[in-house]
ZABA-356696 format. One line per field, with one value per residue (C-alpha): residue number from 1; chain; x, y, z; residue in one letter. Coordinates in Angstrom, 1 decimal, padded with zeros to 4 digits, always signed. Example, Ala and Ser with C-alpha at 12.3 -4.5 7.8 and 13.67 -1.06 7.14 Angstrom:
residues 2
n <- [1/2] $
chain <- [A/A] $
px <- [+012.3/+013.7] $
py <- [-004.5/-001.1] $
pz <- [+007.8/+007.1] $
res <- [A/S] $
end
This chain:
residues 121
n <- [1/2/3/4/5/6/7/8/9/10/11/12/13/14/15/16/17/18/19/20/21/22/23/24/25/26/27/28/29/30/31/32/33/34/35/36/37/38/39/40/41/42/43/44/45/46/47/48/49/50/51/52/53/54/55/56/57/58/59/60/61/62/63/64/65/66/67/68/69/70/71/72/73/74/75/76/77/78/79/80/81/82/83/84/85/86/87/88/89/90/91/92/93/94/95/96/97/98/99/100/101/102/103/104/105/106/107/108/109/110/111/112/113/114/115/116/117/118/119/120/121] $
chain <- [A/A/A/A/A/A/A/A/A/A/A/A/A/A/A/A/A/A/A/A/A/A/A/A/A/A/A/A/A/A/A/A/A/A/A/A/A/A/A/A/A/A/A/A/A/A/A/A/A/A/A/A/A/A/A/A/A/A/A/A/A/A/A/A/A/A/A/A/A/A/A/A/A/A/A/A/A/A/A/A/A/A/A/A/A/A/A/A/A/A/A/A/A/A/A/A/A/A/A/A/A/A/A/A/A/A/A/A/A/A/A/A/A/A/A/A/A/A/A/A/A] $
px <- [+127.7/+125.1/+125.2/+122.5/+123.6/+121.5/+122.2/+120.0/+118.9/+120.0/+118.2/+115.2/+112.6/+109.0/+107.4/+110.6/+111.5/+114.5/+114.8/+116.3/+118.4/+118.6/+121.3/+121.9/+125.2/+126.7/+125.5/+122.4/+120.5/+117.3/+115.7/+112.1/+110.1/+111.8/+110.7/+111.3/+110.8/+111.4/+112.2/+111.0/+113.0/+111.0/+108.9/+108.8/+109.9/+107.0/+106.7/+106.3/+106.4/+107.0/+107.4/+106.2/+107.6/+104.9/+105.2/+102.8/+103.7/+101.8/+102.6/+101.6/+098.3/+100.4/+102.5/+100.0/+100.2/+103.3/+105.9/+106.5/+108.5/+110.2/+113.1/+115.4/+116.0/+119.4/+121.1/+119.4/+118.3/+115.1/+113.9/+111.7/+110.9/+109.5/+107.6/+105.7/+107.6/+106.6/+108.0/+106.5/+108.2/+111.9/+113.5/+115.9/+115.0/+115.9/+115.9/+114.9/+115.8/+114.4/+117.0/+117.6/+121.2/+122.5/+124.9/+122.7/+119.3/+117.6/+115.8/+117.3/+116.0/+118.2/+118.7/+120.3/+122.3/+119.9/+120.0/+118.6/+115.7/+115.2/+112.7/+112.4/+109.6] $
py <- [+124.2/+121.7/+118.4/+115.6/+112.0/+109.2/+105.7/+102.5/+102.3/+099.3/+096.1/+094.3/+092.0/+093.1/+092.3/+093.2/+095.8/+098.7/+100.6/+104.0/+106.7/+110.4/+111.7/+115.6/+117.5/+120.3/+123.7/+122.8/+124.8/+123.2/+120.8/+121.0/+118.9/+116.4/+114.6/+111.7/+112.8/+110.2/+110.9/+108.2/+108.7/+111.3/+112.2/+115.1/+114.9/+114.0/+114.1/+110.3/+111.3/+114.1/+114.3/+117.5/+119.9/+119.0/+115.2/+114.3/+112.3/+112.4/+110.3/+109.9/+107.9/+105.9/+104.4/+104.8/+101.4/+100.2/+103.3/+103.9/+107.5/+107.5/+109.9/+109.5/+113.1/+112.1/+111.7/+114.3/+110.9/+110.0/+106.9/+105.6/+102.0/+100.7/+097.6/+095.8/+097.1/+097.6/+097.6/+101.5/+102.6/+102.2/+105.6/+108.3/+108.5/+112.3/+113.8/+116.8/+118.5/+121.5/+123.4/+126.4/+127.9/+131.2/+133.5/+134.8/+133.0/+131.7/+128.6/+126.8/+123.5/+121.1/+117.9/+115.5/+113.8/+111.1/+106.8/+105.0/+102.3/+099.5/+096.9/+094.2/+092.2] $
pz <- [+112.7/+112.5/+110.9/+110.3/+109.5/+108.0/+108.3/+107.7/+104.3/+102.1/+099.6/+101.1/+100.0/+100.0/+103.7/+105.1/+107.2/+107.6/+110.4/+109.2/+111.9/+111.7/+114.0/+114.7/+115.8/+116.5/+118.7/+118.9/+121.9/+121.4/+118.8/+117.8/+115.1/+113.3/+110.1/+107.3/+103.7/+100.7/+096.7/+094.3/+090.4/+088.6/+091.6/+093.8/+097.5/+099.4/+103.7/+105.1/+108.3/+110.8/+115.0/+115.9/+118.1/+120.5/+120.6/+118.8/+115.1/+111.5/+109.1/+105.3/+103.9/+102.1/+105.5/+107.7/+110.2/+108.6/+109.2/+113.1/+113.6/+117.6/+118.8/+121.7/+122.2/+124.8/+121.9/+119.3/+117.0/+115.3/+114.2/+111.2/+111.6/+108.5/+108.4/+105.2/+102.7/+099.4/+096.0/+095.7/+099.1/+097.3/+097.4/+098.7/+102.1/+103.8/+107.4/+108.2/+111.9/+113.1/+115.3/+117.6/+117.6/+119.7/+118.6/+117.6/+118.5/+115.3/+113.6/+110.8/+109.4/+108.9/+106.0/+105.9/+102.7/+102.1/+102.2/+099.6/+100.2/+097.5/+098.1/+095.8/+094.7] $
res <- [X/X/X/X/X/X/X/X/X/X/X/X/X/X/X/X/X/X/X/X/X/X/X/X/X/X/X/X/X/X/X/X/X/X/X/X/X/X/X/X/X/X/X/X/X/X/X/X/X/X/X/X/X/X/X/X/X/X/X/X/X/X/X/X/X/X/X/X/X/X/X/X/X/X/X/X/X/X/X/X/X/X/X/X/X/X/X/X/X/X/X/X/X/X/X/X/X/X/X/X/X/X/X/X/X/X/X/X/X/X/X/X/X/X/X/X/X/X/X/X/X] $
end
């Protein structure tokens, strides 16, 4: 009923950058907050960064002024630029959408299937 697509993920050097795309489909009434989460090997999944249901975006210490999360909501798509990479950003990088469906009304969140960052040093 719902599907959310990743996209952008690939090899880059350290001090690069990746700009990585979340896209949502389906019967979607409404969306609400929308967020980036990453898996490192033998780490747990951590939150990197989130847009909040009321506009307003958090982000992890880690990224802080080098990660930029945007959404163009026309097209039900979030953004995570990522700027000055580094070696310890490489990871599985995962979407998460927070949606309203009918039939009947209810919230359900939303992943997606993951793209993998690898920044070299």
């Amino acid at each position: 009923q719902v599907q959310v697509v990743e996209s952008g993920g690939g090899l880059v050097q350290a001090g690069g950058s990746l700009r990585l795309s979340c896209a949502a489909s389906g019967s979607i009434v409404s969306i609400g907050a929308m967020g980036w989460y990453r898996q490192a090997p033998g780490k747990q999944r951590e939150l990197v960064a989130i847009f909040t249901s009321g506009g307003s975006s958090n982000y992890a210490d880690s990224v802080k002024g080098r990660f930029t999360i945007s959404r163009d909501n026309a097209k039900n798509t979030v953004y995570l630029q990522m700027n000055s990479l580094k070696p310890e950003d490489t990871a599985v990088y995962y979407c998460n959408v927070g949606v309203i469906v009918a039939g009947p009304y209810r919230h359900l969140e939303v992943w997606g299937q993951g793209t993998l960052v690898t920044v070299s040093s």
